[in-house]
Structure formats: structure tokens, C-alpha cells
N, C-alpha and C positions, 0 to 999 in steps of 0.2 A: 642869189635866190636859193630857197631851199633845195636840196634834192628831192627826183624822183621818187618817190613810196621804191620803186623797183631798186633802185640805188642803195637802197638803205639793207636788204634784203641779205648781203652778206657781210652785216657787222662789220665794215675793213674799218668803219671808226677808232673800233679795237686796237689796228693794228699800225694807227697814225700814218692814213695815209690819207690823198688829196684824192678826190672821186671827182673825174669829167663827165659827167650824164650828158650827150648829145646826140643829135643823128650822127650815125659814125662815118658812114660815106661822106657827109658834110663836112664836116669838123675835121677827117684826115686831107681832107680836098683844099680847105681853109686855112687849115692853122699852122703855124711854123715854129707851136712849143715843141720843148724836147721834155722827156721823161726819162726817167732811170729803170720802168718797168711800165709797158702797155700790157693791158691783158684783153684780148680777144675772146669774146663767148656770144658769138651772133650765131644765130640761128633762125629760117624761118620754116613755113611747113606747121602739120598738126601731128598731135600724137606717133605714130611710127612713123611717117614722113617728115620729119626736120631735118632740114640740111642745111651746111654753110652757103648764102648765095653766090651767086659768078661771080659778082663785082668784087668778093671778098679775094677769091682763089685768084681771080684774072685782076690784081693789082691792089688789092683794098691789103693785104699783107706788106708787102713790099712798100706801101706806103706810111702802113703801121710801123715799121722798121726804119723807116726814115725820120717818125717822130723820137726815138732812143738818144740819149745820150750817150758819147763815150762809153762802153762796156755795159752796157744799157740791157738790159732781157723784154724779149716779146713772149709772153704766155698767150696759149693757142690750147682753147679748149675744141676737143675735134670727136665724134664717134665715126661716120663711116667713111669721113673724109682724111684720116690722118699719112693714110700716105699720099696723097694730092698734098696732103699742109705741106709734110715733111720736102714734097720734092720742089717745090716753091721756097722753101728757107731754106735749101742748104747752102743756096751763092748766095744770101742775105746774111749768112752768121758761119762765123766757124764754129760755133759751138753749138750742138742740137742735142738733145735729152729726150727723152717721153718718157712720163709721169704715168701710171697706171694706180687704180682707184681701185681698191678688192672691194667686187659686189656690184662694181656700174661698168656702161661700154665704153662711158667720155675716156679719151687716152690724150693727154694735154702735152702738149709738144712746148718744149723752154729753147727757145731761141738767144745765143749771146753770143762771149765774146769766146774767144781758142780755149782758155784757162775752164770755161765750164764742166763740173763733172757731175757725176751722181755723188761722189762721195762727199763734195763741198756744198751742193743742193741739200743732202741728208743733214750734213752736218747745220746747217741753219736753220731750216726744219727745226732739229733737236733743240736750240739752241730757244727758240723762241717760247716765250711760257704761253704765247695761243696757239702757235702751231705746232707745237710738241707732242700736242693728243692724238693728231694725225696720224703721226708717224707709222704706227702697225701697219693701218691701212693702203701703206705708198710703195710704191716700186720703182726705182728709177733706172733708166737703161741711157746709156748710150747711143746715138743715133749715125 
């Protein structure tokens, strides 16, 4: 089936990759693929009230992390909630990052394996000819 119009919204076409469009609490409750990279950006709420829901914080993570592959990353886009993200992944991953965006509050937290650093984040960033234009705008830390 085609995708979502919303699916389509951050060109990943671009960047060859496979796009799951589904209810997400369903689909992590259901399915028992794995992935090399989930990326997390639920939110609900209106204008200054969006937050990540409970179901997400209270298991919906830890579940996303169970869909991973070997050495696999969970990207976690988070604004007021990112130390709740952070203290939910750190017995899920040795390896925790957060990604700061100059100009916005989202601060996206990369979940993998021990080996993860900023400096090997950065470097494939750079390395990529769509995600390379990024790059000024990124910050990566250590978690």
C-alpha cells in the first residue's frame, strides 16, 4: 500500500530507506521484525502542549529497542521529555548520544551499541551527500 501523505513528509526516500507507517503501540505490541535503525517522533497534545504519551515512556521505548538488530540504533526525538527518554535507555543501550538542533527545543537522543560516539555520528553525517548540509546545525554530546 502506498504510504501515509505524513510518511512521505521527511523525504527518507532520499536516503533508501524502508518507511513502516503504522499505529505504533500496535505494530511494537505485534511485530517481531527487527531493524538496524527505529526512529521514534510521537507526540501528542496541541501547540505548546505536546508531549510523548505514557505508553511511550512506561514501555513503548524498551519495546522499540527490542525491535533493533544487533548493533541496531533507536532515534528518540524528545523536547521536554528528554531526561525521562534518556533515563528509560540507558539499561537498554550502552551507547546514548543527544543530538541538539541550533534554533529548535527537540534534543533527539541515539540509542545503540558501546562503540557509539559523537565523533563516528559526525563523521557519517559528513560523509552522507544528504546529510551533510546538516551538519553546522548539529551538536552531539555524549550521554
Amino acid at each position: 500500500a502506498p504510504a501515509a501523505p505524513h510518511c512521505r513528509w521527511f523525504d527518507l526516500d532520499s536516503v533508501g530507506v524502508e518507511v513502516v507507517c503504522d499505529d505504533a503501540q500496535r505494530f511494537l505490541a505485534q511485530s517481531r521484525r527487527r531493524f538496524d535503525v527505529v526512529i521514534e517522533d510521537i507526540f501528542v497534545g496541541n501547540a505548546r502542549d505536546v508531549h510523548k504519551p505514557g505508553w511511550m515512556l512506561e514501555g513503548g521505548l524498551a519495546a522499540a529497542a527490542r525491535r533493533l538488530r544487533r548493533g541496531g540504533l533507536l532515534v528518540v526525538n524528545s523536547i521536554d521529555e528528554t531526561a525521562e527518554v534518556t533515563r528509560v535507555l540507558r539499561p537498554l543501550a550502552p551507547g546514548l548520544l543527544r543530538i541538539d538542533v541550533e534554533g529548535y527545543d527537540n534534543r533527539v537522543v541515539v540509542a545503540g551499541p558501546r562503540g557509539l560516539s559523537g565523533r563516528t555520528l559526525r563523521s557519517a553525517v559528513s560523509a552522507h551527500p544528504v546529510l551533510s548540509a546538516t551538519l553546522p546545525q548539529l551538536s552531539f554530546r555524549r550521554l
